[in-house]
Residue, then its C-alpha position, 0 to 999 in steps of 0.5 A: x186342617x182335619x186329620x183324619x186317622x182312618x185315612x191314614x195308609x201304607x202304599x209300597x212302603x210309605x205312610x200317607x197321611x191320607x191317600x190323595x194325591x195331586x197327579x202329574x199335571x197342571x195342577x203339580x206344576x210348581x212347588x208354590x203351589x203344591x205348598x198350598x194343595x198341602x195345607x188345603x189337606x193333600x196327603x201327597x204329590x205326582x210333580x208335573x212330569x220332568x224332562x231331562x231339559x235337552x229337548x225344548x218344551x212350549x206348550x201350545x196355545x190356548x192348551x186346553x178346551x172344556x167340554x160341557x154338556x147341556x148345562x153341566x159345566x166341564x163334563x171333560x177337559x181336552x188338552x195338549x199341554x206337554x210335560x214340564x217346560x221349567x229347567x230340570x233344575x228349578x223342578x228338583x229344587x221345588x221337590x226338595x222344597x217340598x220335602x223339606x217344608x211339609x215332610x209328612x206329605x209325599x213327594x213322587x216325582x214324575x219323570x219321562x226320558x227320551x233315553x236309557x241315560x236320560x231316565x237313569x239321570x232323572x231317578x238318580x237327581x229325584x231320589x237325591x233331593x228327596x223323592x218318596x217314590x218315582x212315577x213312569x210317565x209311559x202313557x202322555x198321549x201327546x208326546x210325538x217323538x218315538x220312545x217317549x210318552x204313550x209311544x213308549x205302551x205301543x212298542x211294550x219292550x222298551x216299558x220293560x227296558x226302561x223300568x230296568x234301567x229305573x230300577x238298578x238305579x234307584x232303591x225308592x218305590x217305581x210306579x209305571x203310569x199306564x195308557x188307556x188308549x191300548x188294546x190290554x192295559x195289562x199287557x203294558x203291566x206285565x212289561x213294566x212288573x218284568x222291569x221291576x215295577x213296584x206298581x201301577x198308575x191308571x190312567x193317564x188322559x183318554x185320547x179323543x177329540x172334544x169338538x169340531x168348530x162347525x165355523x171354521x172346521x177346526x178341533x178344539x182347542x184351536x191351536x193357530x187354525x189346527x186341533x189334535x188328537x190329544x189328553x181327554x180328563x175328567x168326570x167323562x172318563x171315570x167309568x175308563x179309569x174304574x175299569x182299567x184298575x179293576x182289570x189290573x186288579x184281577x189280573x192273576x199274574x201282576x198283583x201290585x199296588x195300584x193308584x188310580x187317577x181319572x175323573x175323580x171329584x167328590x169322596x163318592x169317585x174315591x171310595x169307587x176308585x178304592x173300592x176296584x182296588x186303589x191303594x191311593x188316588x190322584x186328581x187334576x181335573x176336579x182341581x181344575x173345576x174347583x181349586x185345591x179345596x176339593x180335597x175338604x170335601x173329599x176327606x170328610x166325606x170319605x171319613x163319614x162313609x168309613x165311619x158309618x160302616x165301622x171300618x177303621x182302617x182305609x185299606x180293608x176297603x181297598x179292593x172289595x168290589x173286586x170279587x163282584x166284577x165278573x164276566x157276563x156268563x156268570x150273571x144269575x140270570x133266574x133272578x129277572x124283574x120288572x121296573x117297579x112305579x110310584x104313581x103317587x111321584x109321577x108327574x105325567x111328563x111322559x118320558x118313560x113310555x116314549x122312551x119304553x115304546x122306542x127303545x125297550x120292551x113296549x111294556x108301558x101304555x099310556x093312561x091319557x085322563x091320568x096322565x100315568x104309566x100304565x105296566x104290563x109286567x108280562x113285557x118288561x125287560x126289567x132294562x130300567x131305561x125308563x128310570x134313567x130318564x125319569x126326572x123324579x130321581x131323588x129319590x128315583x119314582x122307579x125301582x127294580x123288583x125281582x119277580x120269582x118264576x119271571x125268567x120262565x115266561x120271558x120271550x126266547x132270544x132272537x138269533 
């Protein structure tokens, strides 16, 4: 296995070999198989959420439905899977496992307790057998029973509460893993930064429903003829998780760590995930698409991108898009263009002036003998619509260019 020394971080006080992770979920269930996510090159481990074992867990079945799109496969992943069903027992046994085999990775153990005892109970056993840090699962959106789960972000006192609790009991770094599926996921942080939170997580699934059985009328995955409302992962996602991390990461009153998880699966979600303010990753669906060798790829490639822009050290990119991020009201809005063509690349298919006449600035006409595009600068809105359905995209047949003077000669806004 490569090492990578660019990649090597500090995050709440603890080196990482590299800053991904396997996050709380399937893919973290047992100690087996987080030993082979380790030698595929994984720098760390969020063990698949442990319960204090007195509430019974069965997972559903079938626990989980992909979500493809045209002829791309799991674009999504739903599933209702809860946390861990194995004995308390069996679970720290395989953390202390861990540490003890690979001690240079990182083992962050995910609890989630019902009460104040309960998540005393869990820190305490997880720091004792050897837990680099402790994640709060405050955000399963499939936990049912109140005060457990997402339910814990929708009543913010008790993510305060419980955090306290963690805190006083424990002295390991205390990361509390947010919901997407609220209003302000920084209210929910400033609850858990009040209890002592060393950081934040973000995010966990996106509730949502993946699909209708048009036969028989039944969301997917068809749990014995009922579907639910429930955990939605993945590439669809991603744009979610960047936000959510970015708010986080701007929020003038929370200035913690953060680790970002939701649909990463190649170096390029990586470095976008860092690049809004990531201090490490976490990853479970790619995982599911494509095994623990995923992380080859992703080390590689993050290493070539850091090398190429002579930075030597992972966390000055750490949060360098975030002065970019801004409100709308503070677009230059002088600096207007137009979509710009290569006639020679086109393939006369057509799409960009259906889609130009039906949902843009009708700026394009169509040249029939030619079978071209024929541009009126004075109409475009400069939108790109067009460009994203071109086909000829690698590289794209059309591309943005800003005109001088052209924000003077636009048409007033309609009220």
């Amino acid at each position: 296995m490569t090492q990578y020394k660019r990649l090597e971080t500090t995050f709440l006080g603890v080196k990482f070999e590299n800053p991904v992770m396997l996050s709380s979920s399937p893919v973290s269930n047992t100690g087996e198989m987080v030993g082979r996510s380790f030698d595929a090159g994984f720098g760390g481990v969020v063990f698949k959420t442990i319960g204090a074992g007195k509430e019974k867990i069965i997972h559903p079945g079938p626990r989980m439905a992909g979500y493809n799109y045209h002829n791309h496969r799991l674009v999504g992943l739903q599933n209702v899977e809860q946390i861990s069903d194995r004995p308390m027992k069996d679970n720290l046994d395989d953390l202390a496992y861990l540490k003890k085999n690979w001690p240079t990775k990182i083992i962050v153990s995910s609890i989630m307790g019902f009460t104040k005892q309960e998540w005393r109970d869990l820190a305490k056993a997880s720091e004792d057998v050897g837990a680099d840090m402790l994640e709060l699962n405050f955000s399963c959106p499939h936990m049912t029973v109140e005060g457990s789960g997402m339910k814990v972000s929708h009543a913010q006192a008790l993510v305060g509460e419980f955090t306290a609790e963690v805190k006083n009991t424990v002295k390991i770094p205390v990361l509390a893993k947010l919901t997407p599926n609220i209003t302000d996921i920084t209210e929910t942080a400033k609850f858990a930064k009040d209890g002592g939170a060393d950081g934040f997580t973000a995010i966990n699934t996106v509730q949502a429903l993946s699909g209708i059985g048009l036969d028989d009328y039944i969301p997917r995955p068809n749990v014995a003829g009922k579907g639910a409302m429930s955990g939605y992962s993945g590439p669809a996602v991603k744009p979610i998780g960047l936000r959510c991390i970015a708010q986080l990461a701007q929020a003038p009153h929370l200035g913690l760590p953060l680790s970002g998880c939701g649909g990463i699966e190649n170096w390029i979600d990586a470095i976008e995930y860092l690049l809004v303010g990531s201090g490490t990753l976490q990853i479970t669906t790619g995982v599911i698409h494509y095994g623990y060798r995923i992380i080859e790829d992703i080390l590689e490639g993050m290493d070539l991108y850091l090398e190429e822009r002579g930075i030597d050290h992972l966390a000055d990119l750490v949060g360098k898009a975030v002065p970019n991020i801004v409100p709308t009201d503070q677009f230059d809005l002088t600096s207007q263009g137009v979509a710009e063509y290569d006639q020679d690349r086109c393939v006369g298919c057509g799409q960009c002036y259906i889609v130009c006449q039906d949902a843009a600035g009708q700026c394009l006409t169509w040249d029939d003998a030619n079978r071209r595009p024929v541009m009126h600068e004075d109409t475009c809105l400069g939108c790109m619509i067009c460009s994203f359905v071109c086909p000829v995209s690698d590289p794209p047949m059309i591309k943005y260019r800003v005109v001088p003077g052209k924000s003077e000669i636009l048409p007033p806004v309609s009220r």
